[in-house]
N, C-alpha and C positions, 0 to 999 in steps of 0.2 A: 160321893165318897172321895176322899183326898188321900191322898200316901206321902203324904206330909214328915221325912223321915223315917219311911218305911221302905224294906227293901224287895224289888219288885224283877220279875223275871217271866219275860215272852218267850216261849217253842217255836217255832216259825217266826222268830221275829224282824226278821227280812221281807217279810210278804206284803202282801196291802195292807189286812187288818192290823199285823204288827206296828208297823209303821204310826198308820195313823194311830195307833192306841199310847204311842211312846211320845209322838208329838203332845196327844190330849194331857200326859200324864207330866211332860215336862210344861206347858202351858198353864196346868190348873194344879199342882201341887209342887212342892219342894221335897222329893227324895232322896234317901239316902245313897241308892243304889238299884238302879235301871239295867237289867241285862236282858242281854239281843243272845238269845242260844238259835243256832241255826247251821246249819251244814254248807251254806253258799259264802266262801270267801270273798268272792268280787262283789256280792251283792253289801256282803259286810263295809266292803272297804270303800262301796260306793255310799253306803250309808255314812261314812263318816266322812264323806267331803260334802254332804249335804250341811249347810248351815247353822242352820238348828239343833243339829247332833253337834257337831265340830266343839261347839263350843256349849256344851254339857255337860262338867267336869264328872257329872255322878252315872254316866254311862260307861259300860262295859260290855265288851264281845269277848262270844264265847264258840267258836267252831267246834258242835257236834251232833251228833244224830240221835233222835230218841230212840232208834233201837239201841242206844249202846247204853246200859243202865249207870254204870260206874262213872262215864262220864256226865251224867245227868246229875249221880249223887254229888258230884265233885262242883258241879254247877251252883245248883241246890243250898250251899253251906249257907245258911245266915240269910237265907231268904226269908222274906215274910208273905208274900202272894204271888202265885202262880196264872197265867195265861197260858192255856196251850191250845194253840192255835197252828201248832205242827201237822202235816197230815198230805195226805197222798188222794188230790181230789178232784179229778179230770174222770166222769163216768165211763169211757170209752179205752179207757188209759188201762183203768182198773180191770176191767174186763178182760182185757190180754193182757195183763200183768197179775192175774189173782193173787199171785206167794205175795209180792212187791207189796202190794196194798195192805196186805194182814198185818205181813211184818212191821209195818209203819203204826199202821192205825187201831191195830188192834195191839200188840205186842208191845210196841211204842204208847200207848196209854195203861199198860200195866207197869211197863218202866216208868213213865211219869208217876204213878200210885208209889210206888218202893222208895223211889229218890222223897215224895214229898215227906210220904211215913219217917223214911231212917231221918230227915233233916230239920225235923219240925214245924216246916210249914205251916202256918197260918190258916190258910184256903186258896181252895185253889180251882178256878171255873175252864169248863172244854167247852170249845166252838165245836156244836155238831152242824147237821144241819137237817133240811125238812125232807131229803130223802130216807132218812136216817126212822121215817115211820110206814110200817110196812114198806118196805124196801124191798124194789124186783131189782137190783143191780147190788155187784156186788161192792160198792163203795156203801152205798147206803147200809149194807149189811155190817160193813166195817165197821160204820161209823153207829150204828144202833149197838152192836156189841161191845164197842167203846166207852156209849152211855152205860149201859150196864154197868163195866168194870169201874166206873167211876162213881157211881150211885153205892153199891156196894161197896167202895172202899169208905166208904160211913162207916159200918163195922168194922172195921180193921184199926181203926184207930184209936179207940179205948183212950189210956186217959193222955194220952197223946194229945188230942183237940184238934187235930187236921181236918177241916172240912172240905169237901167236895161236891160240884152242882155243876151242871151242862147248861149251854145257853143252846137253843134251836133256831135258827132263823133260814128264811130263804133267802133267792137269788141277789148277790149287792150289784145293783145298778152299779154298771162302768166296770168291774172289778173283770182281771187279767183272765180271759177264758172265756166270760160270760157270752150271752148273744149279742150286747150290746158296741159292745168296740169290734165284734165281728160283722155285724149291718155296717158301724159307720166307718167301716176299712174298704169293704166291698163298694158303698158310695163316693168314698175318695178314692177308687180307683176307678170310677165310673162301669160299675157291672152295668151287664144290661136286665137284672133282674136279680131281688134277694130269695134264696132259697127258705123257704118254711115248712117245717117237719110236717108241721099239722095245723090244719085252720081252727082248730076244735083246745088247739092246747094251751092251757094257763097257768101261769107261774107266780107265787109271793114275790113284792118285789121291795131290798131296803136299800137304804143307799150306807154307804161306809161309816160315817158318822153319827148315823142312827145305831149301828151296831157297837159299834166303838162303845157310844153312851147306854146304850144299854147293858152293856157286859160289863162297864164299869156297876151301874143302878144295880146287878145282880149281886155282884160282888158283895153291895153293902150289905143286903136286906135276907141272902141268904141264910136257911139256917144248916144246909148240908144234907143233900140227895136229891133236891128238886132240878125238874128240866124245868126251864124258864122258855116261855114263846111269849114274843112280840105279838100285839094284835098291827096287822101290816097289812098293807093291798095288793088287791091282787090284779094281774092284765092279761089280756090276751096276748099271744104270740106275734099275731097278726095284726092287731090295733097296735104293737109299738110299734111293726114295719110301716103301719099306713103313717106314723107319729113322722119315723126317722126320714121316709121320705118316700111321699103320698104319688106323687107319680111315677114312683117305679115299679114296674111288674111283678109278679110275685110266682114263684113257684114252686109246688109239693114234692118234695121230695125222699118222705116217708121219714118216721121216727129213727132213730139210732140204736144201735142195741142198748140196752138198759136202762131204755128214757120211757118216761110215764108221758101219758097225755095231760092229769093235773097231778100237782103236787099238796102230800096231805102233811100236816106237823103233829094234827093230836090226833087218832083213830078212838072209833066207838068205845073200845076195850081201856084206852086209855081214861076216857070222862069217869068215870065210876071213882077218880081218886085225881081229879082236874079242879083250879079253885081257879075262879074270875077274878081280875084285879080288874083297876080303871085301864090301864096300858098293858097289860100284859095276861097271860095266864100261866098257871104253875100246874105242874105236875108234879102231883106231891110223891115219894115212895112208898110204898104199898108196907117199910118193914114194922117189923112190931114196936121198935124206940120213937116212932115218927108220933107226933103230936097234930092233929088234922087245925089242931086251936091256935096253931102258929099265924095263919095268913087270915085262920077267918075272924081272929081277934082284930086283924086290922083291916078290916072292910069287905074282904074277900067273900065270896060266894059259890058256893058249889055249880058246876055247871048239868045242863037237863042231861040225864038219860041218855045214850043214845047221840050226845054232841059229837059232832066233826069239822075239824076244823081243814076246811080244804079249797086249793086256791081255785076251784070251777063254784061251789056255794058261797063262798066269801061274801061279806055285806059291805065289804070295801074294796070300792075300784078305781085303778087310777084312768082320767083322763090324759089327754094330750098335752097339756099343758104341766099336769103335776107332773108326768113324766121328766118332760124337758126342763122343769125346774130339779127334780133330783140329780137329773144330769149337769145342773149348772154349776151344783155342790162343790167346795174346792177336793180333792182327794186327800 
């Protein structure tokens, strides 16, 4: 998909995924209008002595927070496509911040709903993610009631035409938080051993750019209410430590509150209304205006009974090497 002249606006657009999605957008199309909404002034002002932006004419900052709806709507004017990629998403964060989190991610995705409805948005895709199914923590919680309100806001829109659809993915290799710049911090500072939660635990794993191009690919193909999932691999906790660095020691030091052993994107309950693509699967909406002949006119396939998609049964795993090539990725 290209935005070719069209006007296009990221929620967290200071972050990683922002970032890299403004880069892909000013690289592979000619827009009319790029906007960075974000609450981080220095992050903003850092963005704009970055290069690449500097000299962007069709970018705009915009300092504000998705709980504040009015400044959302005010955002919003003359947009044609939404990313919202805003969101409050440290598992351990959320859990002694429970109001904090709500207000953000649940609250804050019904304020993104209002702003897109009153301004006529086009479409408009949220980044959940894979704890966001069955969820024992309360970000995942957040973040599944998020989908919700976005799935839902289908009906809300009448003859409006505002669509809406969630992208799911797990863990981006490299990205600010992850396990991984936390191993190779601990190594350049020469620990004498990496800590691991659990030898048993495994995570989806994508790299930045995978997701970027995917959430663009949803955008196009969307017809409004589906969760879209990546088919992605999956690794051991412990096979990326043996990865990052095989002679170092290793030791248990129990899971964290709100952390799963593996992580799932599509649950049993969800297959009953799940279609196969080649690279992806959809989650289609369960409401009554939903068409099932949308995705299986175009190759799709119903998936078995009883499917789950979870990163300990996965049929894809990364080795050492694809590892250390995801990580070679530029950000």
């Amino acid at each position: 998909m290209d935005f070719n002249n069209q006007s296009v606006l990221v929620t967290g657009g200071t972050g990683s995924f922002g970032k890299h999605l403004l880069r892909t957008i000013l690289q592979t199309s000619s827009p009319r209008r790029l906007v960075v909404f974000s609450r981080d002034e220095l992050k903003q002002w850092e963005m704009q002595q970055d290069p690449v932006f500097a000299k962007a004419d069709c970018l705009r900052f915009f300092i504000g927070d998705v709980r504040d709806q009015t400044r959302l709507t005010q955002a919003f004017r003359e947009v044609d496509y939404v990313f919202h990629a805003a969101a409050l998403k440290q598992v351990t964060t959320a859990e002694y911040n429970p109001i904090e989190c709500i207000h953000t991610n649940v609250m804050g995705a019904e304020n993104v709903v209002q702003a897109a409805l009153s301004t006529n948005v086009k479409k408009v895709i949220a980044l959940s993610t894979d704890k966001a199914a069955n969820p024992i923590n309360l970000y995942g919680a957040s973040k599944l009631a998020s989908d919700k309100i976005f799935v839902a806001a289908n009906n809300l829109s009448g003859t409006i035409g505002t669509r809406f659809s969630v992208v799911r993915y797990g863990n981006v290799v490299g990205s600010r938080g992850s396990v991984v710049p936390f191993f190779q911090k601990l190594i350049r500072d020469q620990a004498d051993s990496l800590p691991i939660t659990d030898p048993r635990m495994t995570r989806f794993w994508i790299t930045l750019t995978q997701g970027v191009s995917f959430s663009i690919s949803c955008m196009r193909i969307m017809h409004g209410g589906e969760v879209f999932v990546p088919k992605i691999p999956s690794m051991r906790i412990i096979d990326l430590a043996n990865t990052l660095a095989p002679l170092l020691p290793q030791r248990t030091v129990g899971i964290r509150p709100g952390e799963k052993l593996h992580e799932v994107m599509i649950t049993e309950d969800d297959a009953r209304s799940t279609v196969e693509l080649d690279d992806r699967y959809v989650i289609e909406p369960t409401a009554v205006w939903w068409s099932r002949r949308s995705f299986l006119e175009d190759g799709g396939k119903p998936v078995a009974d009883g499917f789950r998609y979870s990163s300990d049964t996965n049929s894809h795993w990364l080795n050492g090497a694809q590892l250390m090539a995801m990580l070679a990725e530029p950000a």
